[in-house]
SESE-282245 format. One line per 10 residues: their letters; for each residue x, y, z of C-alpha. Coordinates in steps of 0.05 Angstrom, whole numbers, plus 5000, padded with zeros to 4 digits. Each point is the difference from the previous one (the first is absolute). Layout:
! residues N
a = X/Y/Z; ...
***
This chain:
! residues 623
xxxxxxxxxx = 2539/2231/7044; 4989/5068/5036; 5018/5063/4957; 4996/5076/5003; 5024/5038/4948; 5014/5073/4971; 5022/5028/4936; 5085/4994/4997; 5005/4977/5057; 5037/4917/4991
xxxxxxxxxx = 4996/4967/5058; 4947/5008/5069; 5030/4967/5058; 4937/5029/5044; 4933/5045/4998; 4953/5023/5036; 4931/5040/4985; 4947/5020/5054; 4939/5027/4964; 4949/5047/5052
xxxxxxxxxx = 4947/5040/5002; 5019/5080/4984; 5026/5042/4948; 5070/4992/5026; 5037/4957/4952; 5026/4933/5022; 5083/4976/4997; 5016/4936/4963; 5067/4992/5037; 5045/4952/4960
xxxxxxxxxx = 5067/4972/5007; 5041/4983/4937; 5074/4989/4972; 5043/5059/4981; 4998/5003/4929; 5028/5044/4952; 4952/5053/4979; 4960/5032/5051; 4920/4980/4991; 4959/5037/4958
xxxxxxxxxx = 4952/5051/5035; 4927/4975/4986; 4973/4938/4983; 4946/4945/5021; 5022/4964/5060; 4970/4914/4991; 4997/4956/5053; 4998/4926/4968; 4989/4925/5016; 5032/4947/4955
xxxxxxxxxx = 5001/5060/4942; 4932/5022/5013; 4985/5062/5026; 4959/5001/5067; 4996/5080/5007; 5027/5060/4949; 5012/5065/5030; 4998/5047/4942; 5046/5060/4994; 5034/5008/5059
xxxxxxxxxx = 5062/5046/5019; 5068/4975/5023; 5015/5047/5062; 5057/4990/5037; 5055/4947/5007; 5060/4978/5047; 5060/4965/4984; 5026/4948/5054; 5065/4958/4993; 5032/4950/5063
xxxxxxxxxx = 5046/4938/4983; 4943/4968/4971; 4987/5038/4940; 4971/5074/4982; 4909/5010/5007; 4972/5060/4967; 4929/5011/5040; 4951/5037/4956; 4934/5025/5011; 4944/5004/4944
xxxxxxxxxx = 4927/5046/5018; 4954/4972/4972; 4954/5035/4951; 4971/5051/5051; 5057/5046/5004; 4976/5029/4933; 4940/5027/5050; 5047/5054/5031; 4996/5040/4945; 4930/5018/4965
xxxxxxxxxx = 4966/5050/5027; 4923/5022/4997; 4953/5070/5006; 4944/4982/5012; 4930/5032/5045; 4939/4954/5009; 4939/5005/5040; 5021/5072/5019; 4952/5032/5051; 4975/5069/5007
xxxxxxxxxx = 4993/5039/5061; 4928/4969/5009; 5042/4927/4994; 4958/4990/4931; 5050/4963/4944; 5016/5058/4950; 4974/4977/4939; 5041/4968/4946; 5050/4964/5058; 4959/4940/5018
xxxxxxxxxx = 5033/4945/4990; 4995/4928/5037; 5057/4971/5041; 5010/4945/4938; 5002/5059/4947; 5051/5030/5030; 5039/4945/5023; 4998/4983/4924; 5032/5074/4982; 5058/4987/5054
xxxxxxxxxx = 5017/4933/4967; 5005/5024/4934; 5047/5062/5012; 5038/4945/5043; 5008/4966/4930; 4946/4928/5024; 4971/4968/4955; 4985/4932/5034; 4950/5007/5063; 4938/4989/5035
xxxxxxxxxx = 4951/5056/5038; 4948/4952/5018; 5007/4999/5071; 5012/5075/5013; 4938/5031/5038; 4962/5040/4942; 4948/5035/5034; 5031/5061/5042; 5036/5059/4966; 5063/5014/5034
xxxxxxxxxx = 5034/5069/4985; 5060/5000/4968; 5040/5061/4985; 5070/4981/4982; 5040/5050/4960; 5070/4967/4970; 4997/4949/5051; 5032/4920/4988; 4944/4968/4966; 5012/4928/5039
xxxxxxxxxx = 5000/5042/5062; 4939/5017/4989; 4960/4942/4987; 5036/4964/5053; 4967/5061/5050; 4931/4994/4960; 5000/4923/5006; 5024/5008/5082; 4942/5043/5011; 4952/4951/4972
xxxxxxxxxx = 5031/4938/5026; 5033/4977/4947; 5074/4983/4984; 5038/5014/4935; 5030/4920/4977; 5041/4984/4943; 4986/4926/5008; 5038/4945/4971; 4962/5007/4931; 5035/5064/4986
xxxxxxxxxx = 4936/5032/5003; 4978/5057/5048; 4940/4987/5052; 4973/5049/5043; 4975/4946/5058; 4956/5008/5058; 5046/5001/5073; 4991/4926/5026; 4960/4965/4949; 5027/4947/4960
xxxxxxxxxx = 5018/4931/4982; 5026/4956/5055; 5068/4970/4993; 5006/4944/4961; 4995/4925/5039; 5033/4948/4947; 5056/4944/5009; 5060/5041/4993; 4994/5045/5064; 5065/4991/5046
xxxxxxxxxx = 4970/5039/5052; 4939/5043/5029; 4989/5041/5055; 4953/5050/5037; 5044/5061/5015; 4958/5051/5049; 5014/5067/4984; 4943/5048/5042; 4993/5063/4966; 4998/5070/5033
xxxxxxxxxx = 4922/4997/5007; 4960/5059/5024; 4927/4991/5032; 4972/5039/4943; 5003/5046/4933; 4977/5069/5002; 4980/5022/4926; 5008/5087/5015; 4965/5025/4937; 5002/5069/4972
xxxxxxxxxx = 4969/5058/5042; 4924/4993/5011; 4960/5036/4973; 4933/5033/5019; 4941/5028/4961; 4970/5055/5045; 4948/5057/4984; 5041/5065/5033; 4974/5070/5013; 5023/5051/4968
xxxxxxxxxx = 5007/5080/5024; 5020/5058/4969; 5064/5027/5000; 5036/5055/4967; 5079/5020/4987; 5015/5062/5046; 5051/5050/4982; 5052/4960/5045; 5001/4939/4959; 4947/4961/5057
xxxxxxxxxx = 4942/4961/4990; 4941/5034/5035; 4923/4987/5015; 4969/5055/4951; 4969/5028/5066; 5069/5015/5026; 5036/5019/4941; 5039/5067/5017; 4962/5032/4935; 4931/4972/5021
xxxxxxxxxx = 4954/5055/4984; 4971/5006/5065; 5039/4992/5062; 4938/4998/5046; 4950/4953/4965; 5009/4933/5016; 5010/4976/4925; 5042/5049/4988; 4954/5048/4962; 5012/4951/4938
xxxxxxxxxx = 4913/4999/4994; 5004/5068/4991; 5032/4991/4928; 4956/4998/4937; 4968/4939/4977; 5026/4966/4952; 5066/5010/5036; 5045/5052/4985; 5064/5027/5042; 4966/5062/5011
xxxxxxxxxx = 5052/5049/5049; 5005/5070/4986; 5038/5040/4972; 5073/5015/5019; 5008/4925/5041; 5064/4971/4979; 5010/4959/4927; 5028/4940/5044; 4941/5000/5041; 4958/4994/4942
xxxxxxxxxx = 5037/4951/4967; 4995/4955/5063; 4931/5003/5006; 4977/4987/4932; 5045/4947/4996; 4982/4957/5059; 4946/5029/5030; 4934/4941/4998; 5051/4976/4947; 5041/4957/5055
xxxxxxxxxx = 4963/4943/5053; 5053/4977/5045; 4989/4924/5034; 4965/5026/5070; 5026/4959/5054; 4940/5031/5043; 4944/4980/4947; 4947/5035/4975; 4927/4995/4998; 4959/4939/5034
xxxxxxxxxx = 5081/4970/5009; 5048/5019/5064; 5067/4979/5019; 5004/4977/4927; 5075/4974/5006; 4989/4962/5066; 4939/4964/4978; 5034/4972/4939; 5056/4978/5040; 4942/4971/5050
xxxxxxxxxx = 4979/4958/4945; 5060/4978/4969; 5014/4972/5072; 4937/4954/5001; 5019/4969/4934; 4997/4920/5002; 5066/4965/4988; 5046/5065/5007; 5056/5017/5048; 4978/5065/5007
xxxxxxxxxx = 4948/4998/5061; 5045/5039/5041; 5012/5051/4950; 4988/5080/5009; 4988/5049/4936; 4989/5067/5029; 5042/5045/4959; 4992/5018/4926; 5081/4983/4981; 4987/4929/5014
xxxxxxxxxx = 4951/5000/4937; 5046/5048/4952; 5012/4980/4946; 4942/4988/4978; 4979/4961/4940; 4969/5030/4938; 4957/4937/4983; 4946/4968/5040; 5007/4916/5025; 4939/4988/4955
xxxxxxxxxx = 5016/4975/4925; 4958/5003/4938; 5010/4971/4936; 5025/5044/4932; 5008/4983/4936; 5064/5000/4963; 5007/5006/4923; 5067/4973/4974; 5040/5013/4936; 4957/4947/4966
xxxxxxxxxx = 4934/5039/5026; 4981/4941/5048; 4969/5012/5058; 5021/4973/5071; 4971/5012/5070; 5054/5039/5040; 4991/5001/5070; 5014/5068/5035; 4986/5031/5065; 4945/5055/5008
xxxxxxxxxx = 5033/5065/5008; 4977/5051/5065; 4939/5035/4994; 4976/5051/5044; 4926/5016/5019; 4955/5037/5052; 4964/5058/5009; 5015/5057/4946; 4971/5046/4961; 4986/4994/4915
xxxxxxxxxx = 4975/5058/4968; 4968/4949/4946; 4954/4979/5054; 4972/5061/5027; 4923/4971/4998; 5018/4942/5032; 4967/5027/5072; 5065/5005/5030; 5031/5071/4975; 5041/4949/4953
xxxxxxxxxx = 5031/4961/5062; 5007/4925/4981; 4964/4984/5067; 4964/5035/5042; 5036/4968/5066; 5074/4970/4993; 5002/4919/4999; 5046/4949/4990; 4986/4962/4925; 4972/4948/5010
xxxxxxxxxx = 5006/4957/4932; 5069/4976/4978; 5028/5052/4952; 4934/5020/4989; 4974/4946/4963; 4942/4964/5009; 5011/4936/5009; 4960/4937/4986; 5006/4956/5073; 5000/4945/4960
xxxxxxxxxx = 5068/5007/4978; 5051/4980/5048; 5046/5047/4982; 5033/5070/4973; 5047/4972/4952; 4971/4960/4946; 5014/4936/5023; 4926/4972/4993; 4975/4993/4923; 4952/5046/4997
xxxxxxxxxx = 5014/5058/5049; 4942/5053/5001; 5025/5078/5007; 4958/5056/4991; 5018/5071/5016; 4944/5024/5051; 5006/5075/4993; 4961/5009/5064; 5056/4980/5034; 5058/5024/4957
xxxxxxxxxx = 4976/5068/5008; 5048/5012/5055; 5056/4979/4967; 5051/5064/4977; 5006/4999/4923; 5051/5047/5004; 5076/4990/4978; 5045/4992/5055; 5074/4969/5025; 5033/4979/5063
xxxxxxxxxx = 5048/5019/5040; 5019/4943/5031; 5049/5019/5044; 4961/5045/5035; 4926/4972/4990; 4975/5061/4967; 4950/5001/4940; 5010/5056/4946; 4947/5015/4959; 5001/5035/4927
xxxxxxxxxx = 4940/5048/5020; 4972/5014/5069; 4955/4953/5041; 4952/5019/5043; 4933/4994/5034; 4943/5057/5001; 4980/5022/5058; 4966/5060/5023; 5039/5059/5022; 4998/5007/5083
xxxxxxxxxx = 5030/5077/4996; 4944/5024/4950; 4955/5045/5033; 4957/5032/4949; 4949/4951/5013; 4998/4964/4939; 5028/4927/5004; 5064/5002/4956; 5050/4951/4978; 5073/4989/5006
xxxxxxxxxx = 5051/4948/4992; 5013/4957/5058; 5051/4942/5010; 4989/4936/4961; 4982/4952/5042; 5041/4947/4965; 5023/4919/5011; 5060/4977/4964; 4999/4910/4982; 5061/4984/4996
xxxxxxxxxx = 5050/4945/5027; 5058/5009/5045; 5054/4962/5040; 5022/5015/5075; 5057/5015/5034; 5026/4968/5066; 4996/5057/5055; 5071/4978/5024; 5043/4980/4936; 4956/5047/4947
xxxxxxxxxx = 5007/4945/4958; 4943/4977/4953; 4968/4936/5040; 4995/4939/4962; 4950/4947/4991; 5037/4933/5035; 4958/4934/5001; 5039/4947/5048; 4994/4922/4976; 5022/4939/5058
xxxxxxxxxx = 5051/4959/4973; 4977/4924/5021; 5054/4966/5046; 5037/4941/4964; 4982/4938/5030; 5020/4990/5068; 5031/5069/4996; 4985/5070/5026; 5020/5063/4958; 5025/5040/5063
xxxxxxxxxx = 5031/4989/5058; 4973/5002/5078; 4933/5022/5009; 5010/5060/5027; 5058/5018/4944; 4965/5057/4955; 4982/4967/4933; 5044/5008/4946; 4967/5029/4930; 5024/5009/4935
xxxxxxxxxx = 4981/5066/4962; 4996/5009/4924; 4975/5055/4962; 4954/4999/4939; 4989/5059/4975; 4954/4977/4952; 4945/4984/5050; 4963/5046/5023; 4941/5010/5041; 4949/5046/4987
xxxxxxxxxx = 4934/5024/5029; 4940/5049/4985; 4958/5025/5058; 4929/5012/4971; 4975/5057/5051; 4916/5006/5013; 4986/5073/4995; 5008/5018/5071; 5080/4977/4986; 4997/4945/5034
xxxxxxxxxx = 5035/4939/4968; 4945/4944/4981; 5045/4932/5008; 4953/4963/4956; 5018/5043/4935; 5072/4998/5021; 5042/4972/4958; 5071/4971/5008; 5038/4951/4953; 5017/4959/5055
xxxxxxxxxx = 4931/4979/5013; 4987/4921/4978; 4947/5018/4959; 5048/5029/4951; 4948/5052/4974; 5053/5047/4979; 5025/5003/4919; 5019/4945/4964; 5047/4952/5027; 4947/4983/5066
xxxxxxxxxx = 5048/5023/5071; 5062/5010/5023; 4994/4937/5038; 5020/4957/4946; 5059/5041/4986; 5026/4993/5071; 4984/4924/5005; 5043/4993/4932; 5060/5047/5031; 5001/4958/5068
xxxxxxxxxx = 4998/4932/4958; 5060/5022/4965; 5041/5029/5057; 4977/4937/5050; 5021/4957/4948; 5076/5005/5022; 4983/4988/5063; 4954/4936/4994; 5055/4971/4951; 5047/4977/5053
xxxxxxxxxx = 4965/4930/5025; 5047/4941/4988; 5060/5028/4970; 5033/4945/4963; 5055/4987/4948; 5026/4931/4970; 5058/4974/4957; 4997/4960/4944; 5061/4955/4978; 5008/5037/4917
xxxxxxxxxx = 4982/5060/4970; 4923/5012/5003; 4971/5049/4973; 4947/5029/5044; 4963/5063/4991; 5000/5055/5056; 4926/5032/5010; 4968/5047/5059; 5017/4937/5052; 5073/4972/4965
xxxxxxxxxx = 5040/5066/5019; 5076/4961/4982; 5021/4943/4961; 5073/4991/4999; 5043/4947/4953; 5069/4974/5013; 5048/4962/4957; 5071/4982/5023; 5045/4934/4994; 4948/4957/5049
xxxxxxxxxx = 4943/5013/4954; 4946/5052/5008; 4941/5017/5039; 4939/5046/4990; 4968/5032/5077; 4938/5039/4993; 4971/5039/5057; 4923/5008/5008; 4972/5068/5041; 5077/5013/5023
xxxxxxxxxx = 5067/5016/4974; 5047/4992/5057; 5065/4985/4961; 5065/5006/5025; 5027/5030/4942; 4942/5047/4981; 4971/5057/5035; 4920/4994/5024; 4943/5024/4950; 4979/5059/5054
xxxxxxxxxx = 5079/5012/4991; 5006/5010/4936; 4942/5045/4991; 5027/5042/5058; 5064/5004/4954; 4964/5020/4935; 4962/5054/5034; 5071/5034/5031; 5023/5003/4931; 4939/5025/4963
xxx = 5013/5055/5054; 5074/5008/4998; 4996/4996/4922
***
């Protein structure tokens, strides 16, 4: 004998239970004889063969009822959710994996997809589950602030191609899309069948990224505040100190540099030029010494990048860089003490640094009136440090990495204080920088000194705007979705092909331009964490990473071969999984039945996986 039963509740005429994929609860929907008490509220819902139970749905709700009566007799109908509609409640804080405006993870927020997945599960009050087959190795960002916690792991476990099931067991798995047992083949199957369902397949998945971003080596030039509140070349600053030579008379101040006007010129005047006068080196779109057109030729070589979408590309005004970033792409390790006074290796990116040509008064015998060079030129070293070309990398990721500080070439480099102003691309210096050179207005015959404009370089990363839409451009890396046998994924040739777009904001691709000392960008020290060789920090390339994404999006795609679902004469209890999306059970006064559905779920009385989700996100919105 066939039973279901529920806590006060005397007689079942009826039930039935569909359990699915999702956070959605499921309805056991039972018919029973009007008694005299209304059922109690919450209780364990058994379904039973011969006194035995066959499956045990644990604390579910009773949710709504009708009452029928005809010359037959009175029905109540009930309905019972089962366990999951404690999940609309709990609710989580939480930010992981948290990037910075170089797309570096903030430290103290890495976490992996499982660890997280764990934190959701808890607050949602789980006990009973299984991680195993989440993806472990990317970092997704999460940022949820008093958000349903079942929400969102169900969004976590979508992005990486997994599916939140309460199986049969009462425990929770979170299963990969399309990958699971196959429906059961034993004696007591009434009937079988292939049921095809195609799916709305596109020809491929874009993965759009965050915004590139670039590591470029960009002239600087002087610039001053005028009294109008505009940024100004120090030769044509309306206070210059003389109109007619073509610096602006600014050699014709003392060395060291002092604002030196005379007397009775105005205290705002004054103010302006000590402030920001060789104190401020604005991004120069123009370039500056062996470089020209320094904006267009980065945007030149951006556009010969391999596997990019920007070859037709154009960078030719200084907005499409601003912002800029106050980091370079390059990474080097730190070391962390903790509480306990451990150590740990922190990995952090290099911050800006600015070098040229520019003059040190602690180097006056140095042949070159105290000018770090005697000719401007591009750095050629990384950073500045020597490097042993035996090491295959910047970052530490070889055992014994060999760094030493080579002060013949760090000499250029400005050890002075300074910040950023990102939004306008200006560096502000704490004391003034500048370059000795001798004065062209002196005329007593004697070859003098005075302070000339820096001729600086600024290495630092930045992301670029789209000419047309101003917005940030993003790194997108397209991936063919394989045709289903004897299937195409689009329509007639000539219809455009259809792709699907998901953003990652987690992935990001990033690129240093190593420049030879003329400025011109040597491709064979450029590096880019696309490349295959994965010589960039630990954790190899980013190719990995995007194989692993496009795995776990294709995955709903490639799980739609064979749909099938079977009935078995009984209840059987069989356990959903990635592939077994539904299993429904059915008693009434001819017996009962148990229907499972493998890599489908086209019930008549339940709504579509892709449905439901659709639902759950309207009301995460609507609140």
């Amino acid at each position: 004998m066939f039973l279901c039963s529920f806590p006060s509740i005397q007689q079942i005429f009826s039930a039935h239970y569909a359990l699915a994929h999702g956070i959605t609860p499921g309805v056991v929907s039972i018919e029973i004889a009007p008694q005299a008490t209304f059922p109690q509220d919450r209780g364990n819902v058994v379904f039973s063969e011969d006194g035995v139970p066959v499956l045990t749905l644990t604390d579910c709700k009773l949710d709504s009822g009708s009452f029928e009566a005809n010359d037959q007799g009175q029905i109540w109908r009930l309905n019972i959710l089962d366990r999951r509609w404690r999940w609309a409640f709990p609710i989580i804080s939480l930010r992981a994996n948290i990037r910075n405006d170089a797309f570096n993870i903030v430290e103290g927020t890495e976490l992996a997809p499982r660890e997280i997945a764990e934190v959701c599960l808890r607050v949602m009050g789980e006990t009973n589950y299984f991680l195993d087959e989440l993806p472990n190795d990317s970092r997704p960002t999460v940022d949820w602030d008093c958000v349903n916690a079942a929400q969102a792991l169900a969004q976590l476990c979508e992005d990486l191609g997994c599916r939140v099931v309460l199986s049969s067991d009462n425990a929770v798995h979170l299963s990969t899309t399309g990958v699971g047992a196959d429906l059961p083949q034993t004696p007591d199957v009434l009937s079988y069948s292939i049921m095809p369902d195609p799916l709305e397949r596109p020809d491929s998945i874009v993965i759009v990224g965050a915004p590139y971003r670039f590591q470029n080596d960009f002239p600087l030039q002087a610039v001053g505040k005028d009294v109008d509140g505009s940024i100004q070349p120090i030769e044509e600053l309306s206070y210059r100190p003389d109109p007619n030579a073509a610096d602006g008379g600014w050699s014709q101040q003392p060395m060291p540099f002092v604002v030196n006007f005379p007397p009775g010129i105005s205290p705002l005047v004054r103010q302006l030029a000590e402030e920001t006068v060789f104190k401020w080196y604005r991004i120069d779109p123009a370039g500056a010494g062996n470089s020209s057109a320094a904006i267009d030729a980065l945007g030149r070589t951006i556009a010969q990048l391999p596997a990019s979408d920007l070859q037709d590309f154009t960078l030719n005004e200084l907005w499409q860089i601003l912002p800029i970033h106050e980091t370079q792409v390059e990474r080097y390790f730190d070391v962390e003490t903790g509480a306990a006074g451990q150590s740990k290796p922190i990995l952090r990116d290099r911050p800006a640094i600015v070098y040229g040509l520019w003059y040190d008064e602690t180097r006056l015998d140095n042949g070159r009136c105290g000018n770090s060079q005697a000719d401007f030129a591009f750095m050629q070293d990384e950073n500045g440090i020597a490097i042993d070309e035996t090491q295959t990398s910047l970052d530490g990721q070889d055992s014994n990495p060999v760094y030493a500080l080579d002060p013949a070439k760090t000499a250029n480099i400005v050890r002075r204080s300074f910040s950023i102003d990102r939004e306008r691309g200006i560096v502000m210096f704490s004391e003034p920088i500048y370059r000795a050179i001798q004065d062209p207005n002196d005329s007593s015959g004697v070859a003098s000194l005075g302070p000339g404009a820096a001729q600086l370089v600024l290495r630092t990363s930045c992301g670029i705007k789209d000419p047309d839409t101003h917005q940030w451009l993003r790194f997108r890396s397209e991936f063919p979705l394989t045709p289903l046998a004897g299937q195409r994924n689009a329509g007639p040739t000539n219809s455009p092909p259809v792709k699907r777009y998901v953003v990652r904001d987690e992935i990001a691709r990033r690129v240093r331009f190593y420049r030879a000392s003329a400025g011109n960008v040597d491709d064979a020290k450029t590096l880019d964490n696309l490349a295959t060789n994965g010589a960039w920090g630990p954790g190899g390339a980013l190719i990995p990473e995007l194989e692993r994404q496009f795995t776990a999006l294709a995955a709903e795609y490639e799980c739609v071969v064979a749909p099938q679902s079977a009935s078995y004469i009984g209840l059987k209890q069989i356990a959903l999984d990635g592939a077994i999306g539904l299993v429904v059970w059915d008693i009434d006064a001819a017996g009962s039945t148990t229907t499972a559905f493998r890599n489908h779920d086209a019930h008549p009385l339940l709504v579509s996986y892709r449905e439901r989700r659709f639902i759950e996100k309207c009301k995460q919105v609507i609140g």
